[in-house]
N, C-alpha and C positions, 0 to 999 in steps of 0.2 A: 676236844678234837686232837688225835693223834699228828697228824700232820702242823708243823709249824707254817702260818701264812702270815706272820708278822712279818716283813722285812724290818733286817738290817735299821734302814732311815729308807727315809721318802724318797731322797733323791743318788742319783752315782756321778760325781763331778770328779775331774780331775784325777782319775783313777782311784776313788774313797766313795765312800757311804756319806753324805752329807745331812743332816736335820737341820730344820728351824721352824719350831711348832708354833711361830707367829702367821704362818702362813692359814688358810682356807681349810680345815681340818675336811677329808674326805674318807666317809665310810667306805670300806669294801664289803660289799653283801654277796652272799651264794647262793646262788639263783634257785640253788636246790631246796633251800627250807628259807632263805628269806632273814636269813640271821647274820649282823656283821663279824666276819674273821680279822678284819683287820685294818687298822687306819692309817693312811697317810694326808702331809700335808702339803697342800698346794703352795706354787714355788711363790714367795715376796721379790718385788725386784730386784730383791739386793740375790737371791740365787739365781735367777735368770742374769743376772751380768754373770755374777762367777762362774755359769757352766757355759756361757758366750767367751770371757777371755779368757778363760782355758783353753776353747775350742779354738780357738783366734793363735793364740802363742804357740799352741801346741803341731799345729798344722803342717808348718813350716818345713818343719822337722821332718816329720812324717811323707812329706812329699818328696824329700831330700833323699828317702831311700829307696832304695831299684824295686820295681814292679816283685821280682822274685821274694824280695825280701819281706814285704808288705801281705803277698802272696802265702807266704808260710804260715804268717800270724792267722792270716785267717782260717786255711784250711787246720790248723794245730784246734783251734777253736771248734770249727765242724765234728772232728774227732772227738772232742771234750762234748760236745751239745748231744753224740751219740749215746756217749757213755753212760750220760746223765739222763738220758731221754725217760726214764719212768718218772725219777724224782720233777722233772720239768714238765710233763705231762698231767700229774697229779695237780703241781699247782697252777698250770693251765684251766685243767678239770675245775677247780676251787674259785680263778678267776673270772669265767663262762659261763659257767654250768653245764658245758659243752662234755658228750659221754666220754669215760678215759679212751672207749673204745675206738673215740675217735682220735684223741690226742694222743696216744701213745704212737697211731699210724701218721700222725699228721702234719701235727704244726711243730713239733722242736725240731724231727727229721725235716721237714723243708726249710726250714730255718737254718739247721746245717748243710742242705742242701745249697741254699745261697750260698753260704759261706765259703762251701767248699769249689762250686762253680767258678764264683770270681776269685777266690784264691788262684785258681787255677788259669782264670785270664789277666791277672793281675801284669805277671812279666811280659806279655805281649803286648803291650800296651805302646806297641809304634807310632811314630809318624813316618812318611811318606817323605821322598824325593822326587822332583821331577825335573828334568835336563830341559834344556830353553839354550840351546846352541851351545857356545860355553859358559853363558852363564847356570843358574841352577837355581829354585826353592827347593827348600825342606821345609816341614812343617812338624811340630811339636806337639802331644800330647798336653795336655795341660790342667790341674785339676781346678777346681773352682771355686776353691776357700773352705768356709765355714756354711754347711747345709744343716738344716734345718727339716727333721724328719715327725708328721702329726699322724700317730697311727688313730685305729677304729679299734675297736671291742668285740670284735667276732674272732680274730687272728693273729691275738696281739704278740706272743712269741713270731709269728714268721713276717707279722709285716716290720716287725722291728728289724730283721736281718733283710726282708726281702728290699729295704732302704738303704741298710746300713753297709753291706754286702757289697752294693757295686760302690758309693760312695767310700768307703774306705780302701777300696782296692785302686781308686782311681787317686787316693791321694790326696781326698777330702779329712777334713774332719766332722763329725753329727752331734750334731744336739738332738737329740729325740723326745716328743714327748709324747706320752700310752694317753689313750683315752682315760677318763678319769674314773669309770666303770670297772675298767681291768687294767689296774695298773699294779700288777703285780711281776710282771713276766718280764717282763722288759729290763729290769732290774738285775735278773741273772742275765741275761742277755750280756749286759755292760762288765757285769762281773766276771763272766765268762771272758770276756774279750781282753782283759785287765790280763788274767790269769795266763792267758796264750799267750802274753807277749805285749801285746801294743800299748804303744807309751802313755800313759797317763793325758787326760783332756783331748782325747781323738774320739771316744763314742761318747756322751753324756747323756744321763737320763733325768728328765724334771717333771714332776705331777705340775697338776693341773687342768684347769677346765679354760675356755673360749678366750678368757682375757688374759693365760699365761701365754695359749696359742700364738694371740694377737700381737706379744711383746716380743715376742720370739719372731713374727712373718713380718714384724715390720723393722727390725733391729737393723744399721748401718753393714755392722757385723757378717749379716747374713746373705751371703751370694744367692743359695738354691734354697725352695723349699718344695719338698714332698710332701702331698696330704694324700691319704685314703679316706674316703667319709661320704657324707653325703650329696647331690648336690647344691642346696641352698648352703652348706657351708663352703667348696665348693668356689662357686662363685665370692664369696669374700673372702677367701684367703687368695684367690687368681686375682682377685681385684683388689687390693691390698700388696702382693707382691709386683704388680705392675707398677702400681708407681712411684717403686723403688726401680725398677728396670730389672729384679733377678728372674733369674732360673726357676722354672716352676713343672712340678710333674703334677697332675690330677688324676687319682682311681675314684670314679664318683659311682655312683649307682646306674641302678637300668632295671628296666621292664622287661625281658628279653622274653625275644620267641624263641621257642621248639616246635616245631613242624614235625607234623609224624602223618607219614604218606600208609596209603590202605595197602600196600607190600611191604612195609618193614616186619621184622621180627614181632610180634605181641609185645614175647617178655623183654626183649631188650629194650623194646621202645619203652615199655611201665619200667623196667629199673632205670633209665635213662630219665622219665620224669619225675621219679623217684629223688634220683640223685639232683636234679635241677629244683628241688623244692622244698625237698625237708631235711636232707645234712644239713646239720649243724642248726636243728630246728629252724630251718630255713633264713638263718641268717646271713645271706650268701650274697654280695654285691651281682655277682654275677648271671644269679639263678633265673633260670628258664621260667618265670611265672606265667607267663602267657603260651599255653598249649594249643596249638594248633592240629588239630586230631579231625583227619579227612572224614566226612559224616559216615561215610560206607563202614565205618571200626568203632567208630564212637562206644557203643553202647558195649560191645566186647571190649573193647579198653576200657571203660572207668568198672567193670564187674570185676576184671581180671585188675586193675588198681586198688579198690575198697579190700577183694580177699588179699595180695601183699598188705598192703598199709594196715589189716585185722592182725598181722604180726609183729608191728612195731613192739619193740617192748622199750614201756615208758617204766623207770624208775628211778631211783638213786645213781645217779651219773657215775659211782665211783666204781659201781657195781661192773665186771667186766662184761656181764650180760647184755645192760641197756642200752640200747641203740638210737633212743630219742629222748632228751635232755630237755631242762626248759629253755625258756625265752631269758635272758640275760640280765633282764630289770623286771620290778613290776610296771615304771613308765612303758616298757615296751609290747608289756603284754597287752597293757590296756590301748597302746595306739592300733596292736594287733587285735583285739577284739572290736574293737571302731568301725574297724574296716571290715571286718565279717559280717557287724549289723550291716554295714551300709549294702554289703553285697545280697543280701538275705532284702531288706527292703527295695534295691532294684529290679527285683524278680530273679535272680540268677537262681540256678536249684542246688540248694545244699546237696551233695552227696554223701558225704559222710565226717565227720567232724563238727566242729566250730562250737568248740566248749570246750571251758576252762576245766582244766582236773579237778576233783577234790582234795585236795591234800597241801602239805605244806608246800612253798617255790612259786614259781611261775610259769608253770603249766599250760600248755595248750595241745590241746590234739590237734594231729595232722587234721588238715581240713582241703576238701575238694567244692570247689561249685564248678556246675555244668549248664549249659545254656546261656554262656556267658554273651555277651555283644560289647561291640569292641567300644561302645561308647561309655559305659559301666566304667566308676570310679577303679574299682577291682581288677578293670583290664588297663585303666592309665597310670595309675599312681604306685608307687615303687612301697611295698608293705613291709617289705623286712622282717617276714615269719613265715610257718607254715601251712600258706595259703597258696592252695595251684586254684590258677582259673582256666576253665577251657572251654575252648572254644572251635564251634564246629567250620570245618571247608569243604570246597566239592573240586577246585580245581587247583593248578601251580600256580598259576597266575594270581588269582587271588590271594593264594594263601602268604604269596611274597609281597603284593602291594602292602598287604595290611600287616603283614609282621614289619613293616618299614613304618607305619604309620603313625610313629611315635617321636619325640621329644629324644631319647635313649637311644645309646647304640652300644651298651658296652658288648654284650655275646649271644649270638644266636647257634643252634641247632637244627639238623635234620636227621631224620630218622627214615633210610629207605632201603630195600637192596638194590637198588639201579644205581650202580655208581655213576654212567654221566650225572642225572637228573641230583643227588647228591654234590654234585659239585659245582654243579650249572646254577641248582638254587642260592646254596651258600656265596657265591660270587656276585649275588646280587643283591643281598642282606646285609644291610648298611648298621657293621661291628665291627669287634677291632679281635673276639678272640672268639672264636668258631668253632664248633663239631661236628663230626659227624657219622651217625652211627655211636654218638659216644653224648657225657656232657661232663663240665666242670675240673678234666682235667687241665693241673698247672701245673707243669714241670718247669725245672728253672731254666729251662734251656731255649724257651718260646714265650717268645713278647709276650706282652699282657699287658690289656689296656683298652681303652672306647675309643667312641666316635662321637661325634655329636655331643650333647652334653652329656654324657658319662667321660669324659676328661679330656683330657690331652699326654702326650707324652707314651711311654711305655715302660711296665717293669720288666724285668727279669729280660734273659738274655742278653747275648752279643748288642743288642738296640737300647739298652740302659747301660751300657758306658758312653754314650752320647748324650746323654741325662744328667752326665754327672764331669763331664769333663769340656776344655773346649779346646779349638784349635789355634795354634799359632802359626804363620805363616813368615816367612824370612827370606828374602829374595840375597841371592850373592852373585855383586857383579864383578866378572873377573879379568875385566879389561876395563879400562879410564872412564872416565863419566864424558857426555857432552851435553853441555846445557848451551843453551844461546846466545850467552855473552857472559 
């Protein structure tokens, strides 16, 4: 292999490359042939302290200097994460198996995007005065220690900045840990950040799987913790950092509808289900899996869906052609194949897919079922690949009872040209990040986040510096005290 996907060492503590091969030896595999490029080892307790009181000593410091100043570092880094975006994409591509064609547009550019965002809100980072006769409060900005950031394995370049980004701008320090699947990226991530400027023990990175998590969410040390993941983990990590009493953001999964009313556009509406189901071979927390397709278009939409998705082109991820990549693991393909039998024995009608490639990786063709019902395992449970299910409606009303009728709320869609009924519907579609007319875009400058159990909290924007910082309140009296005796 041309390209090196060894890192350095396992982990990035203390502004260094750290080893210690006592740890949990974890393969890295390419989801593309299925062969490992490179191994890291999971952290032993003795590196989860040292990349905790690093984080711990180091912090102080770092909140000691002006928003602007903290600000620079990170937007110097955005620029660097630019520069670098092929070489950081490749080994994106390597750690995924996600196409370059998507990584080079994707993940190190929104990664710099963070960076460069909160770089930029970094120095504004006031508090407020408020007059109360002659006396007065002010209140203080404040950060919140040592945060604690657990990415996923679909995103892990951007969800490592889209964490680390407002927490260091707020004057945190992070300990981060990559899923144990793709734990490669993250790594330049740190190294990047080192590079730009900021002091040593403010971003850390440690491998690991569930019980380095565990050491990390339950540490004294630790004020905040961020996870993106699932939600059965999820809930243990929210319940785990409770009864410590910290700070806690959750991006969990979701079932989400797409609604497509018999006046939308065709093809916007099928590139719209497109993009809600099979980028990034559908491995997308947010994705649109449940279509909601008014019956009057049904059959014209899934004919005008099957000839797009006859163009996917499935190959060698590195290839700047292929537009559909594998599934991440072989564990994943096969919990992805589970769920196609199941949908095939509850009657749903395959459309077109639901079979594994021939070839080396982990492979799945785009897959469609039609005639879905909303009680089908297929239209409840959150699948994590490239399976659209849809499902037919006749009226609005309907079609929003039951797009609500789930457990999930991270994002819903519509798809209409009637812009009231566009806007009327969404307003009553209980999610936290919404389209319309569109899906899956995340720009850093718009919350991001669920409802229900798809999480708590929010990323990105102006609303995750309240994620990551808190307030201080300070009353000044400017005349004698009276107390009562």
């Amino acid at each position: 292999m041309s390209y090196d996907t060894q890192p350095k060492a396992s982990h990035f503590i203390d502004g260094a490359y750290v080893e210690d091969t006592s740890g949990v030896p974890i393969p890295v595999i390419f989801p593309a042939t299925g062969k490992q490029i490179a191994t890291v080892y999971a952290a032993t307790p003795a590196i989860v302290d040292q990349a905790l009181a690093s984080a711990h000593r180091a912090q102080r410091q770092w909140a000691a200097m002006s928003g602007t100043e903290r600000g620079r570092i990170l937007r110097r880094a955005a620029d660097m994460m630019r520069d670098r975006n092929h070489d950081l994409s490749v080994l994106e591509t390597y750690d995924t198996g996600k196409p370059y064609q998507e990584t080079i547009a994707v993940d190190a550019t929104s990664g710099a995007d963070a960076l460069e965002y909160f770089g930029g809100l970094a120095g504004s980072l006031t508090g407020e005065h408020i007059q109360l006769g002659e006396d007065w409060v002010y209140t203080r900005r404040e950060p919140l220690g040592v945060c604690v950031g657990i990415g996923a394995w679909n995103y892990p370049t951007q969800i490592a900045c889209w964490k680390g980004a407002p927490a260091l701008a707020c004057g945190n320090a992070m300990v981060f840990k990559p899923s144990e699947m793709t734990p490669l990226c993250a790594l330049k991530v740190a190294e990047i950040l080192h590079e730009a400027g900021l002091p040593a023990g403010i971003y850390n990175v440690v491998q690991g799987l569930g019980e380095v998590g565990a050491s990390l969410v339950t540490d004294p040390r630790v004020a905040k913790v961020s996870l993106t993941g699932s939600v059965p983990t999820g809930k243990k990590v929210y319940a785990a950092a409770a009864a410590q009493m910290k700070h806690v953001t959750m991006e969990l999964g979701g079932k989400s509808p797409l609604i497509i009313f018999d006046d939308a556009d065709l093809d916007n509406a099928v590139g719209g289900a497109i993009l809600a189901n099979f980028y990034s071979s559908g491995q997308v927390c947010s994705n649109g899996t449940r279509v909601f397709v008014h019956e009057g278009i049904k059959e014209a939409f899934l004919k005008r869906l099957t000839e797009r998705l006859s163009n996917a082109v499935i190959g060698d991820p590195m290839d700047e052609a292929t537009n559909f990549g594998p599934m991440v693991s072989e564990k994943q393909m096969k919990i992805v194949l589970d769920y196609i039998e199941k949908g095939e024995n509850e009657g749903a009608r395959l459309v077109t897919g639901g079979k594994r490639l021939n070839r080396d990786g982990f492979y799945l063709q785009p897959t469609v079922f039609a005639d879905v019902t909303d009680d089908m395992i297929i239209a409840r449970e959150e699948i994590f690949g490239p399976v659209m299910a849809v499902l037919d409606f006749s009226s609005e009303e309907e079609a929003i009872t039951r797009a609500n009728a789930t457990e999930f709320g991270l994002s819903a869609g519509v798809f209409t040209r009637d812009l009231s009924r566009g806007h009327r519907v969404i307003a009553q579609l209980e999610a936290g990040s919404c389209f319309i007319n569109s899906y899956n875009d995340a720009p850093v400058e718009a919350p991001f986040g669920g409802t229900k159990m798809s999480g708590v909290g929010r990323e990105n924007s102006k609303a995750a510096i309240n994620h990551y910082s808190q307030l201080k309140s300070v009353y000044v009296r400017m005349g004698d005290v009276e107390a009562p005796y």
